[in-house]
N, C-alpha and C positions, 0 to 999 in steps of 0.2 A: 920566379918568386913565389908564387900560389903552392908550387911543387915543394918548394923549401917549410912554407907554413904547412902545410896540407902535411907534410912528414911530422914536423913539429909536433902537430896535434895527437895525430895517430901513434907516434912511439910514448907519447905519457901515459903513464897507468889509466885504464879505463874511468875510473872515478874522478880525474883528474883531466879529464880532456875539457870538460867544460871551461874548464880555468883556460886552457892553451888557446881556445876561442876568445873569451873576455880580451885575455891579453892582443890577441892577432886585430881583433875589432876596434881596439885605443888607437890605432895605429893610423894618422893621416892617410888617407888612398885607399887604403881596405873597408875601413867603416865599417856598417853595419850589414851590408849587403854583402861585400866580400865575407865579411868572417862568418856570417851563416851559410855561405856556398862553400867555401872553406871545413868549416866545422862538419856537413852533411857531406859532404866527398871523404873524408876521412873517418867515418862512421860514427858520429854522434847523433843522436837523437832529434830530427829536425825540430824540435819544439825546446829541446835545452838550448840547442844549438842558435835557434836564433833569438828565445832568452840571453842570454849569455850574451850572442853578438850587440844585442840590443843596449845591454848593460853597458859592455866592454867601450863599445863608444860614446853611450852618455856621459859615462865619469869623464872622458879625455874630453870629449866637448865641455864640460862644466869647467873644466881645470883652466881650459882654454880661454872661459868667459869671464870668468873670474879674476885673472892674471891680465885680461883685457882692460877690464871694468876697473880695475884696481892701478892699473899704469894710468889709462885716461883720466883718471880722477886724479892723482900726482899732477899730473901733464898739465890738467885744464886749471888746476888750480892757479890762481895769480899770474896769467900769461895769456898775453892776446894771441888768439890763434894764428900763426902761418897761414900766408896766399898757398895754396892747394899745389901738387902738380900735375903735369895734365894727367898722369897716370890716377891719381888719384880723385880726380875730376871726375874721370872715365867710370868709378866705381862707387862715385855718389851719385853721379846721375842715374845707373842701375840699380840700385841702392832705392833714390826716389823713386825710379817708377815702378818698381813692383814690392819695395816696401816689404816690410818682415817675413811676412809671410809665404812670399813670392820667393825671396831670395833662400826663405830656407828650404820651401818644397822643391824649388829646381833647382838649387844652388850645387847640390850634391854631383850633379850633371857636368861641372865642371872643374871644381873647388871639392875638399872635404869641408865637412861640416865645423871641425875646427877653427878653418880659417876662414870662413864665411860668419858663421859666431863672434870670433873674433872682430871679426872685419865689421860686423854691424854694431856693434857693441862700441867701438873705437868712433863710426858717424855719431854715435848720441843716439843709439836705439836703446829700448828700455830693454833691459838688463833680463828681467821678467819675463816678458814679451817674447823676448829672444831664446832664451831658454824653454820657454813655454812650446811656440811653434818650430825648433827645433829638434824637440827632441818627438813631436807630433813626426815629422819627416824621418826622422831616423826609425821610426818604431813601422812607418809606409816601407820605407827602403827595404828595411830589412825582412819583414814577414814577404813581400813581394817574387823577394832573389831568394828567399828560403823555401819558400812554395814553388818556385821554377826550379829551386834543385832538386828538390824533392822530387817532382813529377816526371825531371828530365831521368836522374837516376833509376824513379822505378818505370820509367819506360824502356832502360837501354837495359836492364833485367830479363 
């Protein structure tokens, strides 16, 4: 899969590869860390490149909280809320214990940030909040994995 984007990127005209990154980085699973290791394996400029990645995932996480924020509020209008189920149980009580900030700095670890956004947006997190320290984590993720490609690349030079 990386091999199939990593080509993507690299056959677009040079001025335009930043774009093939944006786009690669919206992408649930890749995010902001893949699309800047992505974007620097394929010769873009590690500082467009994890711009770009940076970007590329914020808009799809916004789209993501948005479309969250925007059901739940339909949903909770005029309706007593449904008993939970356990699965969902499972994900509020992780939810409670490390709370917005927590879920979004590690969330990435296991979840993309879409649906972690989603996901806390949907308990009754502030909308704000969420958006605020998410996109805090995605801007960590991605300068992090961008700077290890960096380093790794110009070391196998």
């Amino acid at each position: 899969m990386y091999d199939a984007f990593t080509s993507f990127t690299s056959g677009l005209p040079e001025l335009l590869q930043w774009v093939g990154v944006m786009v690669i980085a919206a992408i649930p699973y890749v995010e902001s860390y893949g699309g800047s290791v992505i974007g620097i394996v394929a010769g873009v400029n590690p500082v467009v490149a994890i711009i770009a990645a940076i970007v590329g995932n914020v808009i799809s996480m916004l789209i993501f909280v948005f479309a969250a924020h925007g059901v739940r509020a339909k949903v909770a209008a005029g309706r007593e809320p449904k008993p939970e189920t356990p699965r969902r149980q499972k994900l509020r009580e992780r939810f409670d214990r490390y709370g917005v900030v927590g879920v979004s700095l590690l969330g990435q670890t296991l979840l993309p940030s879409q649906i972690t956004s989603a996901a806390m947006v949907s308990f009754g997190a502030s909308r704000n909040a969420v958006i605020q320290w998410q996109i805090i984590s995605i801007i960590i993720w991605g300068v992090a994995f961008g700077v290890l490609a960096t380093f790794g690349i110009t070391a196998l030079r």
